[in-house]
C-alpha positions in Angstrom: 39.2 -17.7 43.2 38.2 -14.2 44.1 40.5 -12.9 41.3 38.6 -15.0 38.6 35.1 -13.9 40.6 36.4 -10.6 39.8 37.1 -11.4 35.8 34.0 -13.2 35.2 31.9 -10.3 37.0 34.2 -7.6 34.9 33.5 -9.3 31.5 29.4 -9.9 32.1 28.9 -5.7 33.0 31.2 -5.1 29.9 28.6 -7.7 28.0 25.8 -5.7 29.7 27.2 -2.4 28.6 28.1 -3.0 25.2 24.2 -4.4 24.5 22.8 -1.8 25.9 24.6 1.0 23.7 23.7 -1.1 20.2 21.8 1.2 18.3 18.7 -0.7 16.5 19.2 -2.2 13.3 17.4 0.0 10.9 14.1 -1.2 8.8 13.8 -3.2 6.1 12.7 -1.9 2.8 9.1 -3.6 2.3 9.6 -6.7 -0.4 7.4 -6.5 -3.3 7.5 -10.4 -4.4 5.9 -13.0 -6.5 2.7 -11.8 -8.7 1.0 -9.0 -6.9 -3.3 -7.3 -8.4 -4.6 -3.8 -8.0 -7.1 -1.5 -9.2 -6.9 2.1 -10.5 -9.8 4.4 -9.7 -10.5 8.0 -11.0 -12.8 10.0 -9.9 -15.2 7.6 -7.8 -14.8 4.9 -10.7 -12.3 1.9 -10.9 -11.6 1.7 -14.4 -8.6 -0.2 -14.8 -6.6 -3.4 -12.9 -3.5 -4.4 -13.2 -1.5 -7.6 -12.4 2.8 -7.5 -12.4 4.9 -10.6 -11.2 8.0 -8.3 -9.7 11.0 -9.3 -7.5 12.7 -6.7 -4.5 16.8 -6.4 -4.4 17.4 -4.8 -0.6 20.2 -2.6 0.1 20.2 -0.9 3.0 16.8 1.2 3.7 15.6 1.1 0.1 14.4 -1.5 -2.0 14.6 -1.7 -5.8 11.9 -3.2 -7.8 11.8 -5.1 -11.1 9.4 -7.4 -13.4 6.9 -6.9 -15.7 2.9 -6.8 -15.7 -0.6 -6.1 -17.6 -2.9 -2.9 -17.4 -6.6 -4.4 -18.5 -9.2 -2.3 -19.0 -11.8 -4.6 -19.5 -11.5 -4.3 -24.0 -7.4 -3.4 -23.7 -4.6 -5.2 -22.8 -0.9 -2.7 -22.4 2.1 -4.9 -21.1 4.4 -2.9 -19.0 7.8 -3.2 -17.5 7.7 -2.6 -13.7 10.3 -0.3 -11.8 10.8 1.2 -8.3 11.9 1.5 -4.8 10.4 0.3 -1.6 11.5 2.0 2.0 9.8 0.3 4.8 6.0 1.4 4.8 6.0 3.3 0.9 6.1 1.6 -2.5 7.0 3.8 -5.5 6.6 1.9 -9.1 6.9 3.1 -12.5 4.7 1.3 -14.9 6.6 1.6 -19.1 4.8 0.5 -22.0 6.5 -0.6 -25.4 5.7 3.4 -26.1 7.6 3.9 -23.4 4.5 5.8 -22.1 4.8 5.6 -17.9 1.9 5.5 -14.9 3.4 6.3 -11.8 2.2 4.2 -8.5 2.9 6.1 -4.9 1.4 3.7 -2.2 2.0 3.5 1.6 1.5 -0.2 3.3 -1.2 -0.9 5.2 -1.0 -4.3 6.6 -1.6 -6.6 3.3 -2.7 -3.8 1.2 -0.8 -1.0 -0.5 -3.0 2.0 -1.4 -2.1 5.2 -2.5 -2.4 7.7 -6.1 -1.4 6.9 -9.5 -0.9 9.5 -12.3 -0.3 9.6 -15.8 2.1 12.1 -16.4 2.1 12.9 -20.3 -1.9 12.7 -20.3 -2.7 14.9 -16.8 -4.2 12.3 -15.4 -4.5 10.7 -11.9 -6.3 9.0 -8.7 -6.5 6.3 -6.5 -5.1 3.2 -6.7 -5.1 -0.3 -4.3 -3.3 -3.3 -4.9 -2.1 -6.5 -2.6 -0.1 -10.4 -3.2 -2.1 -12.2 -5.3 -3.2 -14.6 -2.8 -4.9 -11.4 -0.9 -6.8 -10.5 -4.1 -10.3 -10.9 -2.8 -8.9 -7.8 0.2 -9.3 -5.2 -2.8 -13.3 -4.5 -2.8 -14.0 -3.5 -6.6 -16.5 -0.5 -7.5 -18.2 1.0 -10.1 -21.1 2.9 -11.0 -24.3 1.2 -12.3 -24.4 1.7 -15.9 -21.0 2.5 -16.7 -19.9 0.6 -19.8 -16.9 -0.1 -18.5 -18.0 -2.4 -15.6 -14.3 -2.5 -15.4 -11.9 -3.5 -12.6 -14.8 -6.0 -11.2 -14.5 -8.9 -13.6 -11.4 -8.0 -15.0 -9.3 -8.3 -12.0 -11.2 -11.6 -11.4 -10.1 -12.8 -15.4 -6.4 -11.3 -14.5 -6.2 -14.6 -11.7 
């Protein structure tokens, strides 16, 4: 009996030993999924929304993204193929027209919203951006400035769901 006393105790601090030098598992890329809204803003203004239905492979620490989507403007419609990698808190998303024109998204996460820049390479263009699930739509406040004729993201984003 002692001798088995002896194994069992033997095998339990070789249990305790070997949890206590697992390293943690590493984070998970944050999953973009299903049909996720935003809003572009430049220069105090949001001007443009955008829906995309995308899908997140994992591998590892990075994420890659792929789907499709819609810029509106509130009078112009551009349907884009969506690209990109996720890591655990950032989204990066390339948005290609049939011109194969591109607007770059940089976001981190912040609980159900991403925010972050966009920019618009070939025209020198860039700002803010904000987007969430669609289910989470009404999270993204939209803004513009009284007069502006292009009232924009406000009912637009609203016509997008």
């Amino acid at each position: 009996m002692p001798g088995a006393l002896r194994l069992i105790g033997s095998t339990l601090l070789f249990a305790v030993l070997i949890a206590g030098c697992s390293s943690p598992a590493a984070p998970s890329p944050f999953r973009l999924a299903g049909v996720w809204g935003g809003v572009m803003n430049s220069g105090g203004v949001d001007f443009m929304a955008f829906a995309m239905d995308v899908t997140t492979v994992v591998s590892s620490s990075t994420g890659s993204v792929d789907g499709y989507g819609i810029l509106v403007d509130g009078t112009v419609e551009v349907y884009v193929s969506v690209t990109g990698t996720t890591r655990p808190s950032e989204v990066r998303l390339t948005l290609t027209d049939a011109a194969s024109d591109t607007i770059v998204l940089d976001g981190s996460v912040e609980g159900a919203v991403v925010r972050g820049s966009w920019s618009y390479p070939a025209g020198g263009l860039s700002g803010s951006m904000r987007m969430t699930r669609e289910e989470n739509i009404d999270l993204l406040t939209v803004g513009s400035r009284a007069g502006d004729p292009k009232e924009a993201a406000s009912g637009v984003l609203d016509d997008l769901f």
